[in-house]
Structure formats: C-alpha cells, structure tokens
GUZATOR-577103 format. One record per residue (C-alpha): residue number from 1; x, y, z. Coordinates in steps of 0.02 Angstrom, whole numbers, plus 50000, padded with zeros to 5 digits. Example, Ala and Ser with C-alpha at 12.3 -4.5 7.8 and 13.67 -1.06 7.14 Angstrom:
BEGIN
<site><i>1</i><x>50615</x><y>49775</y><z>50390</z></site>
<site><i>2</i><x>50684</x><y>49947</y><z>50357</z></site>
This chain:
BEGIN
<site><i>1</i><x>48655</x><y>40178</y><z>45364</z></site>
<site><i>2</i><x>48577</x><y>40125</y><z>45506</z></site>
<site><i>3</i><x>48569</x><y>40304</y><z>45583</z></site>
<site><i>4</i><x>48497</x><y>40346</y><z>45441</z></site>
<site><i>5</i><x>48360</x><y>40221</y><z>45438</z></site>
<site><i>6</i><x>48322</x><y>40229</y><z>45617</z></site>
<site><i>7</i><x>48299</x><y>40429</y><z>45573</z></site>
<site><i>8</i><x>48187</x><y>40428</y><z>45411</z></site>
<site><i>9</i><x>48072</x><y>40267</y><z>45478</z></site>
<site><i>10</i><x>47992</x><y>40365</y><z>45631</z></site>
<site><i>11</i><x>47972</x><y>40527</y><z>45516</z></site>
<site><i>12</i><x>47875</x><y>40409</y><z>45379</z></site>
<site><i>13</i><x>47762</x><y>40340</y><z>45521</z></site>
<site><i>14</i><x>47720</x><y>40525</y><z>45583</z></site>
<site><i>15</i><x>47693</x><y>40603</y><z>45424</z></site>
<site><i>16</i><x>47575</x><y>40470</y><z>45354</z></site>
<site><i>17</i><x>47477</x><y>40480</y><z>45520</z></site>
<site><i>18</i><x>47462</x><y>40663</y><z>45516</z></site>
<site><i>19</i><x>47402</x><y>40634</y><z>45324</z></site>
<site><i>20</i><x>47262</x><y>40507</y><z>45370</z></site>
<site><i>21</i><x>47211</x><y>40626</y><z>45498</z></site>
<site><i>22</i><x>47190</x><y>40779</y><z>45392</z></site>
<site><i>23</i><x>47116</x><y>40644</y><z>45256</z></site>
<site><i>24</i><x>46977</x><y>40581</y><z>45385</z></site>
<site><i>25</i><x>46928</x><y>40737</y><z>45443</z></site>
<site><i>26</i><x>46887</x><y>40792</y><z>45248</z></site>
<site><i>27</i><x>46786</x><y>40611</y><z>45256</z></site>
<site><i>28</i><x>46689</x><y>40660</y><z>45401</z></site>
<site><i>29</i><x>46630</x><y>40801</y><z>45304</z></site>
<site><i>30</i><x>46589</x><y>40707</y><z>45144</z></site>
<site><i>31</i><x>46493</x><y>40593</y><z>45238</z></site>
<site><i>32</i><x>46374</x><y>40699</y><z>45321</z></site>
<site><i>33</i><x>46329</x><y>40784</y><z>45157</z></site>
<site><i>34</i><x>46404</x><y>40941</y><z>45164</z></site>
<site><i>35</i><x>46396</x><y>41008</y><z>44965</z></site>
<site><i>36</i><x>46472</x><y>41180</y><z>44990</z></site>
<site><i>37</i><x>46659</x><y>41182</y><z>44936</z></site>
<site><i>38</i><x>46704</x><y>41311</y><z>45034</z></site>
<site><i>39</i><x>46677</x><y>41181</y><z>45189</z></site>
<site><i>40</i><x>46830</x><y>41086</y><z>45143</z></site>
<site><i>41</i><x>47015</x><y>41113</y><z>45144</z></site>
<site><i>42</i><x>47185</x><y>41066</y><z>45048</z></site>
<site><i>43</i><x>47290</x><y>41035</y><z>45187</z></site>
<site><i>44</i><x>47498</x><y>41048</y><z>45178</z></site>
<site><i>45</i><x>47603</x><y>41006</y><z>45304</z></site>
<site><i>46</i><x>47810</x><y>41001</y><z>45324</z></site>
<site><i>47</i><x>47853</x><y>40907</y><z>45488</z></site>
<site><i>48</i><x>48033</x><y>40952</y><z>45456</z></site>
<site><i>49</i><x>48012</x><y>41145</y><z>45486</z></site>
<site><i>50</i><x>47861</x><y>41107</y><z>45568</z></site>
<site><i>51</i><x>47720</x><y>41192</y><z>45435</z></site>
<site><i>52</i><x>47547</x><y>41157</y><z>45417</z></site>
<site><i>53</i><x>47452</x><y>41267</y><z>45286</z></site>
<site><i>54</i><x>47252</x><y>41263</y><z>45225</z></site>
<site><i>55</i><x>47170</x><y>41322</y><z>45081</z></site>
<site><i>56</i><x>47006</x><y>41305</y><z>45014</z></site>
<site><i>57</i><x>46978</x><y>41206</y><z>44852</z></site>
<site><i>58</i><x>46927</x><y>41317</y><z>44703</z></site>
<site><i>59</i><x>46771</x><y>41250</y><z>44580</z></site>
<site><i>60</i><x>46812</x><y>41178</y><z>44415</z></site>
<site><i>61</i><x>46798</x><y>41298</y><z>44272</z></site>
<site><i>62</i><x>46615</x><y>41272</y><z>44219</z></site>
<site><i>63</i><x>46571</x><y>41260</y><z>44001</z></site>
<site><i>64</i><x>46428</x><y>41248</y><z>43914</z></site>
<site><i>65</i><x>46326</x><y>41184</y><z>43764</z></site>
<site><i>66</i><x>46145</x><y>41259</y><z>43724</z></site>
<site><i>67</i><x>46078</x><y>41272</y><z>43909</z></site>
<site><i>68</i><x>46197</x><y>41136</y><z>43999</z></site>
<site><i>69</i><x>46332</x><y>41166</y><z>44113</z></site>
<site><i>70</i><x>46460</x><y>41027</y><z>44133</z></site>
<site><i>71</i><x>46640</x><y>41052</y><z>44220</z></site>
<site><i>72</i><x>46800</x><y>40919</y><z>44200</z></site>
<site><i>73</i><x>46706</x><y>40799</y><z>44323</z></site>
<site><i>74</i><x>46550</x><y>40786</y><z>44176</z></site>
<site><i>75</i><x>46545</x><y>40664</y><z>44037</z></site>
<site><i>76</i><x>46427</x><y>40585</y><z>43924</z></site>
<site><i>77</i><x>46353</x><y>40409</y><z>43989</z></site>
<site><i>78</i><x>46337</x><y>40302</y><z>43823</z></site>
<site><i>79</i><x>46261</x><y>40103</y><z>43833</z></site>
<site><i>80</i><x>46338</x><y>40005</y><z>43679</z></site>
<site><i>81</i><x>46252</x><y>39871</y><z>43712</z></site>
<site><i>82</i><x>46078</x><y>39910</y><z>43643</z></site>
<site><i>83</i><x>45925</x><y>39830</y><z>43721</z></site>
<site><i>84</i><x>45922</x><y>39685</y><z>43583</z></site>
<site><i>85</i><x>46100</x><y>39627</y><z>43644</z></site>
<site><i>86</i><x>46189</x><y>39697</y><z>43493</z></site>
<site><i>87</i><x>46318</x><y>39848</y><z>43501</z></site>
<site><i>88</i><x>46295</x><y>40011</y><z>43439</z></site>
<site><i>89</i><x>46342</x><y>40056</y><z>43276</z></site>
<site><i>90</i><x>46476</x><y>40205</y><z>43217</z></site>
<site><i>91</i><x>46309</x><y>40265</y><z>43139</z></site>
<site><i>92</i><x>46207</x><y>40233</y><z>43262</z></site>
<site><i>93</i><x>46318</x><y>40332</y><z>43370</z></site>
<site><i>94</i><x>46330</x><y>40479</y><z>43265</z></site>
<site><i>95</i><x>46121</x><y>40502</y><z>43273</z></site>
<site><i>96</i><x>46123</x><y>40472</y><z>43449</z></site>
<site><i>97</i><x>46210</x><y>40628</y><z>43480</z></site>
<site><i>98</i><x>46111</x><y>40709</y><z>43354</z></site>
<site><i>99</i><x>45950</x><y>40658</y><z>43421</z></site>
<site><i>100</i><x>45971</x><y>40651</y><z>43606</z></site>
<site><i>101</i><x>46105</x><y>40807</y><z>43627</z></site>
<site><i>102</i><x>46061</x><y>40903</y><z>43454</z></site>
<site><i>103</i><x>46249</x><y>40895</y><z>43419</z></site>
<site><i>104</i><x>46341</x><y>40864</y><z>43256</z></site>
<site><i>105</i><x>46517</x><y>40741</y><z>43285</z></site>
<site><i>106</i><x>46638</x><y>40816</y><z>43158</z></site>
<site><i>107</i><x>46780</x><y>40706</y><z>43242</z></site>
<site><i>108</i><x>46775</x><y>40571</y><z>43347</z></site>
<site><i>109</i><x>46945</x><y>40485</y><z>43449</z></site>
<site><i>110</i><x>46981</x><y>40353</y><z>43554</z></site>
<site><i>111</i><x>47180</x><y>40379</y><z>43654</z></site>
<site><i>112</i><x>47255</x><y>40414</y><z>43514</z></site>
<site><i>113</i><x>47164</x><y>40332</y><z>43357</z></site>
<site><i>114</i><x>47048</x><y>40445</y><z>43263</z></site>
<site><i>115</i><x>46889</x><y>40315</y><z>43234</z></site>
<site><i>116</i><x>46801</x><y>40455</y><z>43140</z></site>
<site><i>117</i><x>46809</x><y>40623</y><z>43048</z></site>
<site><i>118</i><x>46696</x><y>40737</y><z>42930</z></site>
<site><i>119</i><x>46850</x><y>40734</y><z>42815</z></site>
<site><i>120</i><x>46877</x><y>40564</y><z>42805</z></site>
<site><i>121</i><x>46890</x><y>40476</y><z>42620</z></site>
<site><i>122</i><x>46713</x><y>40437</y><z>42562</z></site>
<site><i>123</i><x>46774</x><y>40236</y><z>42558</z></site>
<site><i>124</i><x>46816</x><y>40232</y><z>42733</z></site>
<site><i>125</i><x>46682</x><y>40318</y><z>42799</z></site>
<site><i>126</i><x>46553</x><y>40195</y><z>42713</z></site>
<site><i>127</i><x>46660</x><y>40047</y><z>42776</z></site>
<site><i>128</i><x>46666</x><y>40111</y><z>42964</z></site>
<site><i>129</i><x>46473</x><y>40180</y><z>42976</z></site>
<site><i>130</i><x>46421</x><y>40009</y><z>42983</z></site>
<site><i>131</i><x>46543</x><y>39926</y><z>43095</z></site>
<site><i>132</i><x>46523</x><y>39918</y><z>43280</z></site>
<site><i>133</i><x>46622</x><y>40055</y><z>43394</z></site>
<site><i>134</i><x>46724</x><y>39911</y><z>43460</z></site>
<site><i>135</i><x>46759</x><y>39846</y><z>43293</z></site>
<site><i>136</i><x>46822</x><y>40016</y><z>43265</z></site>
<site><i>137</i><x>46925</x><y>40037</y><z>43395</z></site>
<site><i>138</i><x>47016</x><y>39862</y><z>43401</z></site>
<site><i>139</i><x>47044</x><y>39895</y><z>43204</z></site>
<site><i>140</i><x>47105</x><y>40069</y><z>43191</z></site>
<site><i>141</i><x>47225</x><y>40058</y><z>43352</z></site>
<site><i>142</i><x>47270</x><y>39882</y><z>43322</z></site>
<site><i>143</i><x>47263</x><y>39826</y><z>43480</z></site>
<site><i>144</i><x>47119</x><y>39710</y><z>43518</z></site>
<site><i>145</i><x>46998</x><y>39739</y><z>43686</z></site>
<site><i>146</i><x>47013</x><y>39619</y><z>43817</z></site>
<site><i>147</i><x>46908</x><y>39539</y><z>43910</z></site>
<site><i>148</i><x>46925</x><y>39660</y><z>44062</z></site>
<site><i>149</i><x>46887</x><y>39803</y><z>43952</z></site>
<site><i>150</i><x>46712</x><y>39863</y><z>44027</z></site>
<site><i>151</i><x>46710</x><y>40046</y><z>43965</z></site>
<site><i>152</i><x>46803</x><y>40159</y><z>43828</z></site>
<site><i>153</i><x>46834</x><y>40324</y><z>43836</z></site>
<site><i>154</i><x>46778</x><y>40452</y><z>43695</z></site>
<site><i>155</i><x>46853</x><y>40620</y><z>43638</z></site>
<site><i>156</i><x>46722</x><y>40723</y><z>43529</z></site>
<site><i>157</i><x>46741</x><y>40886</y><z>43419</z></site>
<site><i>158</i><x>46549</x><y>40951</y><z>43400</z></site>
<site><i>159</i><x>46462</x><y>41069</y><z>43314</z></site>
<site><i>160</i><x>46294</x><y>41126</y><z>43384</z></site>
<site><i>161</i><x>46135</x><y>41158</y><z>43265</z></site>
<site><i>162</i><x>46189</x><y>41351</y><z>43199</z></site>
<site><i>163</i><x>46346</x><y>41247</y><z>43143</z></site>
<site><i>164</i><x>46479</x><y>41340</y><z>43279</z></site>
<site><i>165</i><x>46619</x><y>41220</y><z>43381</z></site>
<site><i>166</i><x>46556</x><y>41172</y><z>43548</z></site>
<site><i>167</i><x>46660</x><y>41115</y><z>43701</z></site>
<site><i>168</i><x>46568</x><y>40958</y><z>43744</z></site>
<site><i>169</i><x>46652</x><y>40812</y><z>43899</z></site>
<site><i>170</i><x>46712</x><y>40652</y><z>43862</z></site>
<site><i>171</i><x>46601</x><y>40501</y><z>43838</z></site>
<site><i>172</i><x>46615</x><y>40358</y><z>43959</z></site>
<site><i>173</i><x>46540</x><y>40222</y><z>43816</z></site>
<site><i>174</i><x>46482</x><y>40055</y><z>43933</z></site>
<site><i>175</i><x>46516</x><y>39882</y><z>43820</z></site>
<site><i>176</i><x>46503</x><y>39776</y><z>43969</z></site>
C-alpha cells in the first residue's frame, strides 16, 4: 500500500498544478477584459499517456421574447421587498410581469411546488393572490425559509400579448 501511495501522491500534486496553470492562464484573460469567446480555451489533459487537448468554448443557445435575447446565463432580477418594507404579493407579482415584461404567467413553480396555475380551483386562487410569495412558498412545499434564505428561484410558463407560449429565464426573486 505504501507503493501505491508513494505512486498516486506525486501524480495528484502534478496534475492539480498543471490544472491551476491552465486555470490562471484563462484568469489572465478574464481579467484584462477580453469578451470574445473564441479567446479562451477548454483545456484536457491525461498525464498518464501524456495528452493535452484545447478547444474553444461554444456560445449558449440564445432565445427570445418580443425583441430580447437571453441565453441560460439570463434571468429575471425580482425585489420582494417593495420600497414600503412589505413583500410582494402573488398578485402583485403576476402584474409585474404584465406591466414591466408584457407577459402573461399561466404557471408559476418554485423546486418542485407549483405556487400558481391558470387552472387552479377558483378557491385557491383567491386564497393565494393575496398572500405573500414567501407565504406561498413555505405553505405549498411545507418547508419553512430560513433565516439564510436570501433569494428564491422561479420557474415561469408565459404567454406573450397575441396569447402564444414564450420561453422566458428563471427569476432570481431577492427577499433579503
């Protein structure tokens, strides 16, 4: 075992120093500003055989709604917290999407709890428009928010204003 040891140690040590190389040379470019993507590189290497391979790094597929383009990278930035210190509403949330991005939320998730839905029973709607989105959340995936909890993470299913599905990114919803 010691053989062994004495073997797979040095290899460890090389490989993660030829990593932070390959790492800080993609920093170098990152800090001065380069934006082009074809400037930077994947790098692969195999110390073993010894193989070191480059490619470039292809764009994220690119999607739109009405004239914006927005990639995996994009998301909606939404405050909670409103400027008189109370949170957003399930309502309120609704027409800010309709007002701000002209986009109708026919379902609305959190993980894997479903906080809203154009098909939802007429009760439960009513009950759920007025509540805060935290409320919401802590109620419908029974877990309650802690304290560390800064930001949740929204899933939407929108229709735009001629009524047709739109592909639309995640919102990043700020409660602290």
């Amino acid at each position: 075992s010691k053989l062994i040891a004495g073997k797979i140690i040095p290899a460890i040590a090389t490989t993660t120093a030829a990593v932070v190389g390959l790492v800080c040379l993609e920093l170098y470019k990152i800090i001065q500003g380069h934006r082009k993507l074809e400037l930077y590189k994947n790098g692969f290497l195999n110390l073993a055989l010894p193989f070191f391979g480059f490619s470039e790094p292809i764009a994220a597929p690119k999607h739109k709604y009405y004239d914006n383009e927005w990639t995996l990278w994009d998301r909606f930035e939404v405050k909670g917290v409103q400027s008189n210190g109370e949170e957003m509403t399930l309502k309120q949330f609704l027409g800010y999407f309709k007002d701000e991005h002209k986009l109708e939320i026919t379902m609305l998730s959190q993980g894997v709890s479903m906080l809203y839905s154009f098909f939802m029973p007429a009760a439960k709607l009513k009950e759920r428009l007025e509540q805060p989105m935290t409320e919401i959340v802590s109620k419908v995936s029974r877990k309650k928010l802690g304290k560390h909890v800064k930001a949740l993470v929204f899933e939407l299913c929108c229709n735009d204003e001629t009524d047709e599905d739109v592909e639309v990114p995640y919102v990043r919803y700020t409660i602290r």
